[in-house]
Gaussian input, Z-matrix of N, CA and C with variables (Angstrom, degrees):
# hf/3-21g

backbone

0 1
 N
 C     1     B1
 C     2     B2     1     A1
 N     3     B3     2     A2     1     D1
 C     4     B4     3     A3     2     D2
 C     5     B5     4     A4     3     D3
 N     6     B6     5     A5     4     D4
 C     7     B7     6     A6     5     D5
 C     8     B8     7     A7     6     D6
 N     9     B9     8     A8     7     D7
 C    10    B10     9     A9     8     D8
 C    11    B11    10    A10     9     D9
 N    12    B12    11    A11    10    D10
 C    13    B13    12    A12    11    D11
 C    14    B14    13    A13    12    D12
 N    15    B15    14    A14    13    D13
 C    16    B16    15    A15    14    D14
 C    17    B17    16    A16    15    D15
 N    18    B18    17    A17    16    D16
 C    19    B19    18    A18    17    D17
 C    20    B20    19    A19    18    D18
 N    21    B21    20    A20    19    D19
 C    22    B22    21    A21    20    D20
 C    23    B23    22    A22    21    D21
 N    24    B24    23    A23    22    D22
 C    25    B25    24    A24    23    D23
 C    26    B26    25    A25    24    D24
 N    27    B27    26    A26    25    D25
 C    28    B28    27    A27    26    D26
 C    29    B29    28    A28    27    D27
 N    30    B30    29    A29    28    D28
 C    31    B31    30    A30    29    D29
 C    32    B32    31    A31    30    D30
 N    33    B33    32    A32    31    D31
 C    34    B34    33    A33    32    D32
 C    35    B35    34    A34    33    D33
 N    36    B36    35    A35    34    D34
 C    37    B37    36    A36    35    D35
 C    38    B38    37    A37    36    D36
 N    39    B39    38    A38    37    D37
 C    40    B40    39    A39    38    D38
 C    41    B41    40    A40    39    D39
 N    42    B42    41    A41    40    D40
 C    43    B43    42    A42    41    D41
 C    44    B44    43    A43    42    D42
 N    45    B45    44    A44    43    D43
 C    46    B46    45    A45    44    D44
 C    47    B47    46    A46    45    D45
 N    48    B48    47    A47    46    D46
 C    49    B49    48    A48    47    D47
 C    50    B50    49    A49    48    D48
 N    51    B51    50    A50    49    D49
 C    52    B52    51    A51    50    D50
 C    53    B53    52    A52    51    D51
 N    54    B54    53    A53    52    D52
 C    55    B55    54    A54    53    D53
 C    56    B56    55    A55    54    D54
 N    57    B57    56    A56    55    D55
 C    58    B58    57    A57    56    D56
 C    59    B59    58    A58    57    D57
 N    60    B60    59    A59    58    D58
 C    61    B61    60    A60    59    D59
 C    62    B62    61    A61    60    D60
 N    63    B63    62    A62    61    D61
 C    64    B64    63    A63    62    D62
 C    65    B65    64    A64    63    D63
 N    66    B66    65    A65    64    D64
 C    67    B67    66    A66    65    D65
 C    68    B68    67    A67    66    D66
 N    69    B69    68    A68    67    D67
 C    70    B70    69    A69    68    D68
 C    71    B71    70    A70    69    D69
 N    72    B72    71    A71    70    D70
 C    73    B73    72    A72    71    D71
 C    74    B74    73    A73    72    D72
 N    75    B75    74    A74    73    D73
 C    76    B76    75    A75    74    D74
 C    77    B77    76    A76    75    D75
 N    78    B78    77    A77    76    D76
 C    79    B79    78    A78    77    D77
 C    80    B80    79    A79    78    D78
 N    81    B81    80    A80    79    D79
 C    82    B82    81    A81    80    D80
 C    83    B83    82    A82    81    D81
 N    84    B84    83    A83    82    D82
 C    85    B85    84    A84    83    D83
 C    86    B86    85    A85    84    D84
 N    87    B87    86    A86    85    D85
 C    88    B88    87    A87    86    D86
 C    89    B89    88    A88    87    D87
 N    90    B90    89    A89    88    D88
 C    91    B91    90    A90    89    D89
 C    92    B92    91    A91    90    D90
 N    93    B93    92    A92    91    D91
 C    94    B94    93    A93    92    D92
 C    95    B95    94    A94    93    D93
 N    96    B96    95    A95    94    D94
 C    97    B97    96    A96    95    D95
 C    98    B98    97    A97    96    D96
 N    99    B99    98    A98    97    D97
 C   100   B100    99    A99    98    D98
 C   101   B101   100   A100    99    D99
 N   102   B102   101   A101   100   D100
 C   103   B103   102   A102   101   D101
 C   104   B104   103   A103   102   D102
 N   105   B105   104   A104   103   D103
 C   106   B106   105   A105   104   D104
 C   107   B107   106   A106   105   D105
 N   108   B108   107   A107   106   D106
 C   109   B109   108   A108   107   D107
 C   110   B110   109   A109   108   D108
 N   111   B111   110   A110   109   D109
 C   112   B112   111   A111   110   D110
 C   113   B113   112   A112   111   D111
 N   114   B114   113   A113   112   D112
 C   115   B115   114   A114   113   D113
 C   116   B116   115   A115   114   D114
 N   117   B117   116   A116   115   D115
 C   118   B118   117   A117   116   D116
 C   119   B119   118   A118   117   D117
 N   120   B120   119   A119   118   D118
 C   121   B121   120   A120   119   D119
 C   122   B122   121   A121   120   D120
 N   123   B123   122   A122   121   D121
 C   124   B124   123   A123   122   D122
 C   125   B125   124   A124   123   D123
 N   126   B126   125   A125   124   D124
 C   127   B127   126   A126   125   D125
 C   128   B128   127   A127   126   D126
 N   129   B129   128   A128   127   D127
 C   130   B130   129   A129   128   D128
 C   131   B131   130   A130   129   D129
 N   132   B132   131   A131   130   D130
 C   133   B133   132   A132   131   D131
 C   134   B134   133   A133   132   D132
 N   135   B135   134   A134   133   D133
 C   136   B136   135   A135   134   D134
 C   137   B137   136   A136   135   D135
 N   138   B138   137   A137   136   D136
 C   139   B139   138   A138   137   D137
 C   140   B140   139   A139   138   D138
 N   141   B141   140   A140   139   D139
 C   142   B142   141   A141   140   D140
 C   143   B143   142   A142   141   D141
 N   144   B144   143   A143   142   D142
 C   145   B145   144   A144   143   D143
 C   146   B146   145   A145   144   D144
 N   147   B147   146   A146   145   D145
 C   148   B148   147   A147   146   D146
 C   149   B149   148   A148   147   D147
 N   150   B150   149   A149   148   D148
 C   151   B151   150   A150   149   D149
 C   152   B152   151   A151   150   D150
 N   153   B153   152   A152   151   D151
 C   154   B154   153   A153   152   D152
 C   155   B155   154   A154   153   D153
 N   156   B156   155   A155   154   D154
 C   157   B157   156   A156   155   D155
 C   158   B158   157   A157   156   D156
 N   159   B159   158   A158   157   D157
 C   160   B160   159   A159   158   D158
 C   161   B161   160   A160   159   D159
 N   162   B162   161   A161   160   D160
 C   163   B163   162   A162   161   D161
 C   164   B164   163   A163   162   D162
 N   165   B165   164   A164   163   D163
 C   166   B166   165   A165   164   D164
 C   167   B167   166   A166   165   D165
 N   168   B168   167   A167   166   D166
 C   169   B169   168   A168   167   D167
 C   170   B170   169   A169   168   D168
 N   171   B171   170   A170   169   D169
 C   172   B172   171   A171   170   D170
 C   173   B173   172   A172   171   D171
 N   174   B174   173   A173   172   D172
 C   175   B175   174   A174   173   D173
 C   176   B176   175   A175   174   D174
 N   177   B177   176   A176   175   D175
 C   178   B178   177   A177   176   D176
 C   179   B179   178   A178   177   D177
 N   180   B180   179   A179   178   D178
 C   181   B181   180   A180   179   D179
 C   182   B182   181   A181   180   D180
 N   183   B183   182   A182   181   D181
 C   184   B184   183   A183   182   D182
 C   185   B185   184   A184   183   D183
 N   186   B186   185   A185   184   D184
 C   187   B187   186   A186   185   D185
 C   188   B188   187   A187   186   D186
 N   189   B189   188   A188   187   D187
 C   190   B190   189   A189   188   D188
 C   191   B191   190   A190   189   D189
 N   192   B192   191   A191   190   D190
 C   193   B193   192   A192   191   D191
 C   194   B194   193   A193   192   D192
 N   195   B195   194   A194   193   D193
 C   196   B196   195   A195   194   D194
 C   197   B197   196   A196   195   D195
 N   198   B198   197   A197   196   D196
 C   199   B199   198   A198   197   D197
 C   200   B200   199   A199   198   D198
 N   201   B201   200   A200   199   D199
 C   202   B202   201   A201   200   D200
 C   203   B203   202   A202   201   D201
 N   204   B204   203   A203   202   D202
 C   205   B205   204   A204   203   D203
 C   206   B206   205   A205   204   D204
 N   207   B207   206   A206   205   D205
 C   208   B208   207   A207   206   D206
 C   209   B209   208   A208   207   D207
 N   210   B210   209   A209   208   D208
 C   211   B211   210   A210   209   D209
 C   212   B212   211   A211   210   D210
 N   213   B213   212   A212   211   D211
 C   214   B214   213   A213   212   D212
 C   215   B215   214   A214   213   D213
 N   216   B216   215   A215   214   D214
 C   217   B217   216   A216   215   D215
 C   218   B218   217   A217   216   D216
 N   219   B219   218   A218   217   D217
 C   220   B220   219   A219   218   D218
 C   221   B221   220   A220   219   D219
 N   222   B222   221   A221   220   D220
 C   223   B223   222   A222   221   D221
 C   224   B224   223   A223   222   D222
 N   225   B225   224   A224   223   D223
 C   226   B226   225   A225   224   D224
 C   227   B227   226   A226   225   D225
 N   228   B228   227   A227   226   D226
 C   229   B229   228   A228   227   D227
 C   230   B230   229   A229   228   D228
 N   231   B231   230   A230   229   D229
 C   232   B232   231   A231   230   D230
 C   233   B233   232   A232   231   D231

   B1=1.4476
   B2=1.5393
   B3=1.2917
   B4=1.3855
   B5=1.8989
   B6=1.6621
   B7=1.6196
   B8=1.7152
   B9=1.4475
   B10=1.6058
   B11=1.3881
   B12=2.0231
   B13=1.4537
   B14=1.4426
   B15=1.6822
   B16=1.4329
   B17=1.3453
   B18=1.4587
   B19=1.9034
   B20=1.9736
   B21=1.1787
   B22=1.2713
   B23=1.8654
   B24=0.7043
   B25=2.2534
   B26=1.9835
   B27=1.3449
   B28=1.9856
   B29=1.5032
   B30=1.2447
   B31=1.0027
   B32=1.7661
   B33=1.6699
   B34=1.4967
   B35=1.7540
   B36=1.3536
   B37=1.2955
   B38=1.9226
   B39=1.1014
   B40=1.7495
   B41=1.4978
   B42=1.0907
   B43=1.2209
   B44=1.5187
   B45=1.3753
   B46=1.3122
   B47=1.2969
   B48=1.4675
   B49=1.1795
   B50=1.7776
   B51=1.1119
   B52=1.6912
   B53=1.5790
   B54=0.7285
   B55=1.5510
   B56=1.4020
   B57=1.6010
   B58=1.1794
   B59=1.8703
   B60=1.0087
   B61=1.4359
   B62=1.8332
   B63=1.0761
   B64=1.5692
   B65=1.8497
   B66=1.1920
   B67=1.5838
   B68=1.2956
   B69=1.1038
   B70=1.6891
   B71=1.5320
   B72=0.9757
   B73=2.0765
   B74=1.4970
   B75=1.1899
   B76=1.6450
   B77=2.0133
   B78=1.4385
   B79=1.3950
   B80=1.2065
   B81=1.4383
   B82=1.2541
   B83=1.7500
   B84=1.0852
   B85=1.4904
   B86=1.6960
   B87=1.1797
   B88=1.2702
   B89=1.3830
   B90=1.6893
   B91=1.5666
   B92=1.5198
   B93=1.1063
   B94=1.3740
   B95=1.3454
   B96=1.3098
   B97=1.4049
   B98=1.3253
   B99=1.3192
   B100=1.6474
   B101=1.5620
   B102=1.5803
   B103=1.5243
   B104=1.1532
   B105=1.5008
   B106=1.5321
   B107=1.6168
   B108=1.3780
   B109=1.5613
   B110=1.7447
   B111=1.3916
   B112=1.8983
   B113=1.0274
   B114=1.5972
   B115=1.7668
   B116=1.2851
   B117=1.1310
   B118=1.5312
   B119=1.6019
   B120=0.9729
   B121=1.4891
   B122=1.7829
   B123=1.1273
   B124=1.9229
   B125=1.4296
   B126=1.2708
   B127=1.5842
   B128=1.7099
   B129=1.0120
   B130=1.3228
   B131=1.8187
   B132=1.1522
   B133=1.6023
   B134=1.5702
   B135=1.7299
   B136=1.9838
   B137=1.3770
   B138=0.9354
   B139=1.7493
   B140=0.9760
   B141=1.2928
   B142=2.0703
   B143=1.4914
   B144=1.3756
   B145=1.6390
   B146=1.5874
   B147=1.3775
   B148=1.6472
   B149=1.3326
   B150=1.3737
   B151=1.4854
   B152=1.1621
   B153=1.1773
   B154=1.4608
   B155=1.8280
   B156=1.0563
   B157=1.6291
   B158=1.4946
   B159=1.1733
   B160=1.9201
   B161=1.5354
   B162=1.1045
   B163=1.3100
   B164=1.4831
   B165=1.6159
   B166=1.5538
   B167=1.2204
   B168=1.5706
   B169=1.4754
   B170=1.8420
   B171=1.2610
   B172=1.0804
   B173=1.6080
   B174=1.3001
   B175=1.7686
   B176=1.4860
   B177=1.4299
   B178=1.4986
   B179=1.7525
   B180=0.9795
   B181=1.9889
   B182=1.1860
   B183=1.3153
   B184=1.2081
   B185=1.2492
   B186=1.8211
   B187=1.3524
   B188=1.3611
   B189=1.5947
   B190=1.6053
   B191=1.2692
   B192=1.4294
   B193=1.6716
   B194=1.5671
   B195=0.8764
   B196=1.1007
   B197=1.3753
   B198=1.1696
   B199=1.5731
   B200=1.2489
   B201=1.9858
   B202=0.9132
   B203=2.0909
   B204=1.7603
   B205=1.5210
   B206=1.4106
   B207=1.5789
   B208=1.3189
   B209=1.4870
   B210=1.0979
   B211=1.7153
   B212=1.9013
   B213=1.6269
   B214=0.8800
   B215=1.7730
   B216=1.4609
   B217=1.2008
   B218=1.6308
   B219=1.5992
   B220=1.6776
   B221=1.5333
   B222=1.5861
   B223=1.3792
   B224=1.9484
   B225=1.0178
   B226=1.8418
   B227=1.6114
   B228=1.1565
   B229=1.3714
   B230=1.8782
   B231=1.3131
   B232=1.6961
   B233=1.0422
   A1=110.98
   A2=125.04
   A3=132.84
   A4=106.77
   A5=84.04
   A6=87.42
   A7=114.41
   A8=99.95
   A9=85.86
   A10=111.54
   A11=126.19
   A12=138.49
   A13=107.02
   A14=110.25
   A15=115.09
   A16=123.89
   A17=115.24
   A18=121.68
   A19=80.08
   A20=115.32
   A21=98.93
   A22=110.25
   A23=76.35
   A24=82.80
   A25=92.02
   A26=96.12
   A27=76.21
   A28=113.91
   A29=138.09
   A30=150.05
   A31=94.94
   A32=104.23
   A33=107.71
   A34=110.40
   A35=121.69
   A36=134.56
   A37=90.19
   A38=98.23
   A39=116.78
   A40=111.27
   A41=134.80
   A42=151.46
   A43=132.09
   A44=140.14
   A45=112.77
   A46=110.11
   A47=136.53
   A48=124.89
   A49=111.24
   A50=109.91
   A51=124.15
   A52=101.09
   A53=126.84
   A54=136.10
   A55=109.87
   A56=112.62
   A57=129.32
   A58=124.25
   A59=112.65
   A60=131.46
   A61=97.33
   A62=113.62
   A63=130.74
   A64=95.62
   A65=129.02
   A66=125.90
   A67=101.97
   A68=144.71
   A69=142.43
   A70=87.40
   A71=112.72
   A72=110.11
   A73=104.90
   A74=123.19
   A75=137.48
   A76=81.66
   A77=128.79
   A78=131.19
   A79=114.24
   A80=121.74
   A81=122.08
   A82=128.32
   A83=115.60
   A84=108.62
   A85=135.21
   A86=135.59
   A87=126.45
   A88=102.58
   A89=116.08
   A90=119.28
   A91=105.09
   A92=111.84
   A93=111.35
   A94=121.72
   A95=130.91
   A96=136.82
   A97=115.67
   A98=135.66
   A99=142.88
   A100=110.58
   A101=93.93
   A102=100.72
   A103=153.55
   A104=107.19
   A105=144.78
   A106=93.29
   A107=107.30
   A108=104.23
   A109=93.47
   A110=130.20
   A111=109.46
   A112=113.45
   A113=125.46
   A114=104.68
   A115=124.20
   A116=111.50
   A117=110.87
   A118=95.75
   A119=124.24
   A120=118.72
   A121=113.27
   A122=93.87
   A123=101.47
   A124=95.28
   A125=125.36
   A126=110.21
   A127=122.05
   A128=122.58
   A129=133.71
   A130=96.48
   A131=92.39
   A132=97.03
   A133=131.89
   A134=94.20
   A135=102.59
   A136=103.36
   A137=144.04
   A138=166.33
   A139=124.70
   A140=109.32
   A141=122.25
   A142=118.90
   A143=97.07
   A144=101.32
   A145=90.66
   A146=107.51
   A147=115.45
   A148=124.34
   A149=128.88
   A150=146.49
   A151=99.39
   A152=135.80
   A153=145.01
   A154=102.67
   A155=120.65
   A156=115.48
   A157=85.11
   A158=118.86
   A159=126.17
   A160=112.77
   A161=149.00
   A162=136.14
   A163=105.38
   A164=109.65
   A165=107.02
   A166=102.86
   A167=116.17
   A168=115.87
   A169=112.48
   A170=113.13
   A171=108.71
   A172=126.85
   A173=93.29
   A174=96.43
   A175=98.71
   A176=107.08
   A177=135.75
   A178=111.50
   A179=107.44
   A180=109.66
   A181=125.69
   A182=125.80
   A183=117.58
   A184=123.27
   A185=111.79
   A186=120.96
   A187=96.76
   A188=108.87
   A189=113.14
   A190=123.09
   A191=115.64
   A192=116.40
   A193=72.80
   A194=155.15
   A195=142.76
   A196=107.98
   A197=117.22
   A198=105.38
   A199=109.19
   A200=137.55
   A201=176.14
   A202=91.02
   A203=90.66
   A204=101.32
   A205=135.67
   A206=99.59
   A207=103.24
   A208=116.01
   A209=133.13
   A210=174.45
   A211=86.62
   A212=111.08
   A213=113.33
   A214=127.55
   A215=103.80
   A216=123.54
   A217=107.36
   A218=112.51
   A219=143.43
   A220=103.49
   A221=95.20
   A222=119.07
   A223=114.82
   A224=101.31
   A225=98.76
   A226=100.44
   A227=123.33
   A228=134.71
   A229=90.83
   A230=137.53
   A231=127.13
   A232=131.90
   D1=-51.81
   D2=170.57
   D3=-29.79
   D4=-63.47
   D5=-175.30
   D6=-46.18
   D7=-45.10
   D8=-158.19
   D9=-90.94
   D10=5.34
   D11=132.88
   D12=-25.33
   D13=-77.08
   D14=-169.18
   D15=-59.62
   D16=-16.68
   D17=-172.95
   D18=-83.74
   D19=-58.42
   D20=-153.06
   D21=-72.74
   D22=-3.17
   D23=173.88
   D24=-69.79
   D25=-26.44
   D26=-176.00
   D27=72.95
   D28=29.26
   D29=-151.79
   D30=-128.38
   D31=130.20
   D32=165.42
   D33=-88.02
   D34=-34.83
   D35=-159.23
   D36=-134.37
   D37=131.45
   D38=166.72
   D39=-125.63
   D40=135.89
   D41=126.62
   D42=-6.58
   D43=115.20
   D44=174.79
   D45=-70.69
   D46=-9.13
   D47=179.51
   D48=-75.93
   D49=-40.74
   D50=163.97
   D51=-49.32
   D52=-88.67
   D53=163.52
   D54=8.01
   D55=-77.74
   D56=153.79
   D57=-27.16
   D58=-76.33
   D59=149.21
   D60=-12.43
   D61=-110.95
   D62=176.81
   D63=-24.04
   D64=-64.66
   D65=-175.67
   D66=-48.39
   D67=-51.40
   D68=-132.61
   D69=-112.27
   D70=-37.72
   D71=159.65
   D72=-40.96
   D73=-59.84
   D74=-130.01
   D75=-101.10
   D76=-14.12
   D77=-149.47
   D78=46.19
   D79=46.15
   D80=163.29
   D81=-89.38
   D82=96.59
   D83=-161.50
   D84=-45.73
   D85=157.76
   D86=-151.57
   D87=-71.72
   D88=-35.55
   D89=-170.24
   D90=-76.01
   D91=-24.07
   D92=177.59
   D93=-84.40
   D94=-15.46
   D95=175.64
   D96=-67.09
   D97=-5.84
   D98=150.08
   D99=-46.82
   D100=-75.45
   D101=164.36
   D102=-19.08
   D103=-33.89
   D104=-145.76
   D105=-117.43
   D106=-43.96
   D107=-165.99
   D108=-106.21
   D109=-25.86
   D110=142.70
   D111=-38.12
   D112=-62.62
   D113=-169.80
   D114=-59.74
   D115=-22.79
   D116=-167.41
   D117=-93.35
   D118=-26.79
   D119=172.45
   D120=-72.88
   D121=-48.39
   D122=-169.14
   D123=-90.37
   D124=-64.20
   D125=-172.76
   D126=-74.95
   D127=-27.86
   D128=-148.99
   D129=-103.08
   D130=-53.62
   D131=-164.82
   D132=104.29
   D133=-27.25
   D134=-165.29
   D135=-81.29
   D136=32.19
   D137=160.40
   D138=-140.61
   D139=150.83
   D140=146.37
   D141=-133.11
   D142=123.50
   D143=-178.45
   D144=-129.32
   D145=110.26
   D146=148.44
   D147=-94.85
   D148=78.28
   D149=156.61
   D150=-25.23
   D151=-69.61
   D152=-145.48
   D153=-80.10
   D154=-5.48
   D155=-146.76
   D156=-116.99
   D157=114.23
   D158=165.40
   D159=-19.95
   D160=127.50
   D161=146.05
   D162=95.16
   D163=9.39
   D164=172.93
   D165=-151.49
   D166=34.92
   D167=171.77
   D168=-92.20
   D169=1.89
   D170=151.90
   D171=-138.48
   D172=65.55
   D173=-172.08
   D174=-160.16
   D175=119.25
   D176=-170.62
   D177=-100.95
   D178=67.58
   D179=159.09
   D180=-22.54
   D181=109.46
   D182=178.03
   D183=-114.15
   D184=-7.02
   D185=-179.02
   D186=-124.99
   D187=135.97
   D188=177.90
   D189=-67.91
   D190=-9.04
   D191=-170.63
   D192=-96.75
   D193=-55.28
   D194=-148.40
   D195=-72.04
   D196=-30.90
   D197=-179.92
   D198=-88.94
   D199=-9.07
   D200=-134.25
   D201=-95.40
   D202=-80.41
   D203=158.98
   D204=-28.29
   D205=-61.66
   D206=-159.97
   D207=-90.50
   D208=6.53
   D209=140.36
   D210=-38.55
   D211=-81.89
   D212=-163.77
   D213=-79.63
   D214=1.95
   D215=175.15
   D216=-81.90
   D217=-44.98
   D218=177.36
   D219=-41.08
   D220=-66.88
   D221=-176.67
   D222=-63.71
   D223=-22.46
   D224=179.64
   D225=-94.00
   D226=-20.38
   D227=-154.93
   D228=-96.17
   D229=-22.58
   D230=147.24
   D231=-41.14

């Protein structure tokens, strides 16, 4: 359900605070919304959330060309 919240927002790039927003709709708890957005990143595919990665710990991908870009923006920017 989460997932198909975030497809229909129409959104290329979300917010973890949006994110948040949409979870606490769904009663999905705040500690648990990591979880939620791993699966959909690692199992699922229809996201990318790099937590771990500087400057994208709060920014949720929702379009693959889009993360496609910003990969290669990351990468010129070394």
């Amino acid at each position: 359900m989460f997932n198909i919240i975030m497809r229909s927002k129409d959104k290329q790039i979300m917010t973890l605070d949006e994110c948040r927003d949409i979870a606490k709709d769904l009663g999905i708890s705040h500690e648990y919304l990591p979880k939620v957005l791993w699966f959909l990143h690692y199992r699922v595919g229809s996201l990318l959330y790099y937590s771990e990665v500087q400057g994208f710990e709060d920014i949720i991908i929702c379009d693959t060309k889009v993360s496609q870009l910003l990969c290669l923006i990351v990468l010129l920017s070394l």
